[in-house]
N, C-alpha and C positions, 0 to 999 in steps of 0.2 A: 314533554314536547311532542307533537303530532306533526304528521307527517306525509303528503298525499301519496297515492299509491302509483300515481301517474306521472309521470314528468311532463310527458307534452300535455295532458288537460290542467296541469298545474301553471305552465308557460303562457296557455290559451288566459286564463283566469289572470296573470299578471300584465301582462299587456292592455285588459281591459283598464286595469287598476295604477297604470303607470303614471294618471295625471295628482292622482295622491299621493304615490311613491316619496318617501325622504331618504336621501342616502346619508350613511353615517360610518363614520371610518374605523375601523373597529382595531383598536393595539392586543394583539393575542401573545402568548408568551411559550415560549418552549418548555415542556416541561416532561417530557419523555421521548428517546430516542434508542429505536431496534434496528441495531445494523445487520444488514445482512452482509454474506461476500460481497454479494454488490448491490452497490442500494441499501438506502435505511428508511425506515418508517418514521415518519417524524409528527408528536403530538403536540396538539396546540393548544391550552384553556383560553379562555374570554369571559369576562360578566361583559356584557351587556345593558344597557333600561333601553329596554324596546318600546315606541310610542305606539297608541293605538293606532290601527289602520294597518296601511302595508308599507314598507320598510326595503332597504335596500341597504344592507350589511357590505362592508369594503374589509375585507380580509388583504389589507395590503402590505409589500413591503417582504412577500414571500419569496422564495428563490427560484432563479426560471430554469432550472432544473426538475421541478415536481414533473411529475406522472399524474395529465387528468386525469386517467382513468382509476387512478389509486387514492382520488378525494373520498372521506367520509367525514358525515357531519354525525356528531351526536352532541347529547347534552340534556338539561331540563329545563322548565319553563311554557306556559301554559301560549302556546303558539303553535302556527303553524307555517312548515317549510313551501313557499312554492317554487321555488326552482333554484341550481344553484348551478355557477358557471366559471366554467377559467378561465384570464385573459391573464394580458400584460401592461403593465401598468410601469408605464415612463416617466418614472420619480418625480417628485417635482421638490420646493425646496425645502418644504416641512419635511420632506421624509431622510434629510440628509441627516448624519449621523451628527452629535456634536464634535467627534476629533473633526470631520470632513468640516465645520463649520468654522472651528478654529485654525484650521491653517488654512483656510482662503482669507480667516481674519487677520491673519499674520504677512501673507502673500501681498493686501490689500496698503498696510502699512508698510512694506518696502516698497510699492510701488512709488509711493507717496512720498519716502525717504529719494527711491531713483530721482523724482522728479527735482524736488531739493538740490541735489548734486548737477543734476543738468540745467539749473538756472544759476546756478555758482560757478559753474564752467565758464557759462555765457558772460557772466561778469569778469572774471579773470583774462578771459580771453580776447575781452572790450579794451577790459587796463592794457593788456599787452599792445595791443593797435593803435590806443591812444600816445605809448610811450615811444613806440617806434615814430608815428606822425610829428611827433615834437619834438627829433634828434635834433632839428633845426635851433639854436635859439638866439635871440637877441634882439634877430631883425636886422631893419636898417642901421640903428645906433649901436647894438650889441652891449653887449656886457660888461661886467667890470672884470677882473679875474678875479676876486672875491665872490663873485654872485657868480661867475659862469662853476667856479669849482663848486660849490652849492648847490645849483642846480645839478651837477654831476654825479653829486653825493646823493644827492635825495632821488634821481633816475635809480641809478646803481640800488639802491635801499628800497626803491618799488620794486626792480626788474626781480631782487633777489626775493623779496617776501611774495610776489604773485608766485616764484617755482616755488618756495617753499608749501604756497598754499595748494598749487596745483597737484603736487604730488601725495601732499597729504590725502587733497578730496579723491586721487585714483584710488587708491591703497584703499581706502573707506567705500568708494564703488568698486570696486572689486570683491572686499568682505558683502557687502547686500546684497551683488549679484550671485554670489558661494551660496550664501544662508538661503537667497530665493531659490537655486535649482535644488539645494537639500531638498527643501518644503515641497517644491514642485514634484520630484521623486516621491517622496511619504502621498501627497495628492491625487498622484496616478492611483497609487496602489489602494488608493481607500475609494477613488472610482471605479476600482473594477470590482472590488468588490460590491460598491454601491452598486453596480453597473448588473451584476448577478442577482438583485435583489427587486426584480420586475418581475416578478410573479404575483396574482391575485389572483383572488375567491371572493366573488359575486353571491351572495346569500339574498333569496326574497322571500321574505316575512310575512306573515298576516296576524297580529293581534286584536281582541275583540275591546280588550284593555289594557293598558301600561306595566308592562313587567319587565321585573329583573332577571333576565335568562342567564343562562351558562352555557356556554359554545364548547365541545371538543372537536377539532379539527385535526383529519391526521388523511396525509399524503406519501406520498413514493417519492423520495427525492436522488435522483442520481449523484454521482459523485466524492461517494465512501465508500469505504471496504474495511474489511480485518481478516486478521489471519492469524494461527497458530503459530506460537514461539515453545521451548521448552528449556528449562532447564534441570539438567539431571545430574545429583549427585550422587556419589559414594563414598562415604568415609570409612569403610568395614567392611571386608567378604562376609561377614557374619552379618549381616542387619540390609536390608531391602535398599531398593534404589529408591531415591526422595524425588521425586519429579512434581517442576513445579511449572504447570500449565498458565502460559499467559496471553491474552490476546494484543496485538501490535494493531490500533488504529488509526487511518487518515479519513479525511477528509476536504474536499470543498466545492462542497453543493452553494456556497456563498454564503449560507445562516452558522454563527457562531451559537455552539451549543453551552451554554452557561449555566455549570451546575442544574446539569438534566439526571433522571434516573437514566439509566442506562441498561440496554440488554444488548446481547449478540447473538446473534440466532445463525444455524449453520445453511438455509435458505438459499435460494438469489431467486427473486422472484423474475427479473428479466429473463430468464432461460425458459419461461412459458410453463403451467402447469398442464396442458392438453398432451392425451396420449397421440405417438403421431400415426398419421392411416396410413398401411405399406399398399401402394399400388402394385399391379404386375409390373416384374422385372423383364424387359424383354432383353432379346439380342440379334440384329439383324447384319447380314451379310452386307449389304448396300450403305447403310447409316448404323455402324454399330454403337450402341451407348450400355456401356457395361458402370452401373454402380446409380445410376438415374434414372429420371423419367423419359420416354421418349417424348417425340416434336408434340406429336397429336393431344398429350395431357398436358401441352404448357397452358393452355387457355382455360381450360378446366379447373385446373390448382386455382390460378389467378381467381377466379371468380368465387371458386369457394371460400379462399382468404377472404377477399370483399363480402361476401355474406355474413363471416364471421364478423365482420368489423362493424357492422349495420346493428348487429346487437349488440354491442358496446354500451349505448344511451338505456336500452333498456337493463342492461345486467345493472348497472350504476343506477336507475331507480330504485332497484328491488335490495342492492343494499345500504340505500338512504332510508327506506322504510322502516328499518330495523335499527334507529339510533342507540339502543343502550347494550347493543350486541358486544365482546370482547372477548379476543383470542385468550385460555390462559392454556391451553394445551394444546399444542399442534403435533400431529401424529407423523409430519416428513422429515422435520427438522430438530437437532437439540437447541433450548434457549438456554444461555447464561445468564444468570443476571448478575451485574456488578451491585456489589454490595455499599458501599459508598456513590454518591453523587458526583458528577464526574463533567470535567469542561474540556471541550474538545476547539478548537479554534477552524475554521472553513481556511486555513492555510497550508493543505495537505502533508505538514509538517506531521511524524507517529509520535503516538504517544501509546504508550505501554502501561497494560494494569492484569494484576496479577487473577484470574479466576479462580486456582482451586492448587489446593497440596495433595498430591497423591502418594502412597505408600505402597511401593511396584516389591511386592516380593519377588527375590531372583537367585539363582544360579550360576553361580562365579564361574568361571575357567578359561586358560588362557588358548589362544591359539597360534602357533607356529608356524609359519610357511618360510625355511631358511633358504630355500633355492631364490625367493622373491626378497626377503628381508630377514635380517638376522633378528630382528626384537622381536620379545612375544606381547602380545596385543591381550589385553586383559579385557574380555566378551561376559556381559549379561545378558542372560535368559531369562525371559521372565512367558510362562507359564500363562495361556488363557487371557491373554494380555486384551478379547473382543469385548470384555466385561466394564473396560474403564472409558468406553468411550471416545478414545482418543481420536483426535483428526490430522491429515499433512501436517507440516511443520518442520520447520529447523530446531536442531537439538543442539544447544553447547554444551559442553561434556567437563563436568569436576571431577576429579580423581585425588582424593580425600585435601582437597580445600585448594587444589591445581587445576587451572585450566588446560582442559588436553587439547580442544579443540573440537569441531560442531562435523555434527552428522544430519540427516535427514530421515525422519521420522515417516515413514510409505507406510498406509493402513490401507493398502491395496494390497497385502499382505494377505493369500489365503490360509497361510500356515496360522497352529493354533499359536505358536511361541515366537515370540518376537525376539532379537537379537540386539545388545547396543554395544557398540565399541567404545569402550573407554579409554581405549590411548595404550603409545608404549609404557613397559613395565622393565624397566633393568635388572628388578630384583630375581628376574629368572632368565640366565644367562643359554644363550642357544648359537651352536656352531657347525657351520657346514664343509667340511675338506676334502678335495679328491684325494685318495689315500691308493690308487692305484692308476695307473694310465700306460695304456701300451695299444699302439699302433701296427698290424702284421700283415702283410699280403700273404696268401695263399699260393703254396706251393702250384699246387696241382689245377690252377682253376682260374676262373676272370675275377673274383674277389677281394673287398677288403674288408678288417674288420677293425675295429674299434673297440675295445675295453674299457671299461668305467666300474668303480667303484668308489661308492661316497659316504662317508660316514658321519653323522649326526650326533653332535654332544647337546644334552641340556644339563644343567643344573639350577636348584632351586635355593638359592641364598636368603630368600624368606623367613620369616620366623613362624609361620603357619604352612600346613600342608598346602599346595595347590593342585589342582585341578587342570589336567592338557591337554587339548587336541592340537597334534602334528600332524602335517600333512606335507607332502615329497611330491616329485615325479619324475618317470620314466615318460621318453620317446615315444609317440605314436606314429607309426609312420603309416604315410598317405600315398606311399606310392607299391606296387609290388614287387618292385626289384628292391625295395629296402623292406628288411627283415630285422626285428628286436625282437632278441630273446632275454629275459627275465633270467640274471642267475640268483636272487634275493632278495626280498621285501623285506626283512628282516625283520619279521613275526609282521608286519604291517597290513591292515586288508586294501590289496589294488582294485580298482574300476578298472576296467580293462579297455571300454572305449573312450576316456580320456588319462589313462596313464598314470592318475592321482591315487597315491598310499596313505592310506589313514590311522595312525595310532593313537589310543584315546587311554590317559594312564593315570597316576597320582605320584608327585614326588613329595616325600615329605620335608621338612625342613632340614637344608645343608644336603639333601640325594642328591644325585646325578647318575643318569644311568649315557648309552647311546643307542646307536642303531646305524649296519650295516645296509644300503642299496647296491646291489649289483646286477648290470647289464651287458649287454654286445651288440652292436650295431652292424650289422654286415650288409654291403652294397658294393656295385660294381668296379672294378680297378678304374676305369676309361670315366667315369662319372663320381671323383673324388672330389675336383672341385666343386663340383653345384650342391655336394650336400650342406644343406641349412637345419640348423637347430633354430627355431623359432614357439 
């Protein structure tokens, strides 16, 4: 397929040629879809029989979400492209779907039914009028009592078969009017998707002779996204954590994706690929704008935006030029590709598929904080964890075939070792008790003090050795009339500017050891009550 190198001398040349032009509607089919975080790339095929002369292809029925500027045409076939264009295209009735056809076909037959029912009314409702006008009867001569009771019988046996019929026919209008607004409901909602699907691509042709082409058509279409899930188990302190990377996708750009290949790529192309230009930062006494532009460069930006945009038409020729061009490696983004064929519905309803099994070797041990909670929290480490790639995500957490509950996966992490909480552990018991308290004011002085002593039990009721970091604290105080003196960390190592003791140990199976903290808080007699522990 050939291709000119110019748009506008391409545009000039079809306008010459627009009184031989045939337009022809072209049915293309999805057949690969790359989502990004936002935004997917969506591929098109088409055969085509293209007539000799010049031609005008209808790529219709697209979704009006695309990104002109993200059309590309490729494909084969011995022709040539002269110009290609986006508009909107206001369905008409060939392009409605067949469900959208069949329930205006059903919509159509209760009408029809309504009408039925509203001239059965008017009849019943005639009888009734009729039966009331003739309570009279006899006349001048009157009746006999044999025929007036007759006549009574057969009023009565009308008046009561007309209610019987009339209630029957409400009951049966009332079901048609139900069933219609169902339909009516399901018909909204297949218009708007219909309604989403005014997008078209204007293709002009020029063949020397009759060919069979092949069209690829692929656009930016707004309106999807994916995002990282994870699940991570553990069945064994001995044996790595199993994490199983999945992506969670939506969509609705208004095209149903029906058993398409599928990739997800970690991208967004809407965030702009241009490096941005830092002007000077001022800061003025009079008008200060600290973090911006001042007044003077708002007209300047403006205009050089607009410049950029001016080349739009030509960047978009220079890559129609190049039809048989194709990403397989991009150096900003990672791609996945899903491995099976995959249907995505334009109902921004997720659907979930699995990418990839990973095998996270780690580092068991538990961690302790009994001032904050008495359970020990059972933490893997996992080592060099920049090597697997990972991105954001929610984790939900198995603790050998248990749900503990979900954490958050941050690869905004500059640390080399990543950390995952897997939930309380009962099997390693840990207790905290003041085992000393005494209160003294000072003889001699304006002071008071405060005594603390707290002592720390764990035990390990496991059947394997585990692994512990504890961690305590002591009082920092923020004022200097209050004074903490340190009588025991008990063997522990303190931070001194946040008051946290760390002990890092092994208890084997059935151990238990403890650990002794001791403190004194001393501050002023007159300023007892305002002391806060916080």
């Amino acid at each position: 397929m050939r291709t000119t190198l110019s748009l506008a001398v391409a545009l000039l040349f079809s306008f010459s040629a627009v009184a031989q032009s045939e337009s022809k509607t072209v049915k293309s089919e999805i057949t690969e879809v790359t989502v990004f975080q936002q935004g997917a790339q969506v591929s098109r095929k088409a055969n085509v029989q293209v007539p000799a002369g010049t031609s005008t292809l209808l790529f219709s029925g697209l979704t009006q979400n695309m990104d002109p500027n993200s059309i590309m045409l490729g494909g084969s076939g011995n022709l040539t492209v002269l110009s290609i264009t986006h508009k909107r295209n206001f369905l008409t009735e060939e392009d409605k779907s067949e469900t959208m056809k069949g329930l205006e076909t059903e919509i159509d037959k209760l009408d029809r039914k309504l009408e039925e029912i509203a001239s059965t009314e008017f009849g019943l409702v005639m009888e009734r009028e009729l039966l009331e006008a003739n309570r009279k009867l006899g006349g001048d001569g009157g009746f006999s009592l044999q025929e007036l009771k007759a006549a009574a019988d057969f009023v009565k046996q009308r008046r009561e078969e007309n209610a019987r019929a009339w209630y029957k026919l409400q009951n049966e209008k009332k079901d048609v009017n139900e069933r219609k607004q169902k339909l009516q409901q399901q018909i909204n909602v297949e218009r708007q998707a219909f309604s989403q699907k005014t997008g078209m691509v204007e293709v002009r042709v020029e063949a020397a002779s009759a060919v069979n082409a092949r069209f690829d058509l692929s656009y930016i279409a707004n309106g999807a996204s994916w995002i990282s899930t994870y699940d991570a188990r553990v069945d064994d302190l001995t044996k790595p954590v199993n994490l199983t990377h999945k992506a969670q996708i939506t969509q609705q750009t208004g095209e149903d994706w029906d058993n398409v290949d599928l990739k997800l790529a970690t991208g967004n192309p809407a965030a702009g690929a241009q490096v941005p230009y830092m002007n000077v930062w001022y800061v003025n006494f009079s008008n200060m704008r600290v973090g911006g532009l001042p007044a003077q460069f708002g007209d300047a930006v403006s205009n050089a935006n607009t410049r950029f945009d001016n080349t739009k038409d030509k960047e978009l020729s220079k890559s129609l030029s190049n039809q048989q061009f194709q990403v397989t490696q991009n150096l900003t983004q990672q791609e996945y590709t899903v491995d099976r064929k995959q249907t995505v519905a334009s109902n921004n309803s997720p659907i979930t598929v699995v990418l990839r099994e990973i095998s996270l070797p780690a580092k068991y041990e538990y961690h302790a904080k009994p001032r904050l909670d008495l359970d020990a929290f059972l933490v893997a480490k996992i080592y060099n964890w920049g090597q697997y790639d990972l991105l954001d995500g929610e984790l939900s957490l198995f603790n050998n075939k248990t749900y503990v509950g979900k954490a958050y996966l941050n690869t905004n992490n500059p640390e080399d070792t990543l950390q995952l909480s897997l939930g309380r552990d009962k099997g390693v018991v840990v207790t905290r008790e003041r085992v000393y308290n005494k209160q003294e004011k000072t003889f001699f002085g304006t002071s008071r003090i405060d005594y603390y002593v707290w002592k720390i039990k764990l035990k390990n009721n496991k059947k394997i050795p585990v692994d512990i970091v504890l961690r305590d604290q002591v009082p920092v105080a923020q004022n200097e009339e209050i004074k903490v003196t340190i009588g025991s960390t008990g063997g522990g190592k303190l931070h001194e500017k946040t008051g946290i003791i760390k002990w890092r140990f092994t208890l084997a199976p059935g151990q238990n050891t403890s650990y002794e903290v001791s403190y004194e808080v001393r501050y002023p007699k007159d300023k007892a009550q305002g002391v806060m522990y916080y």
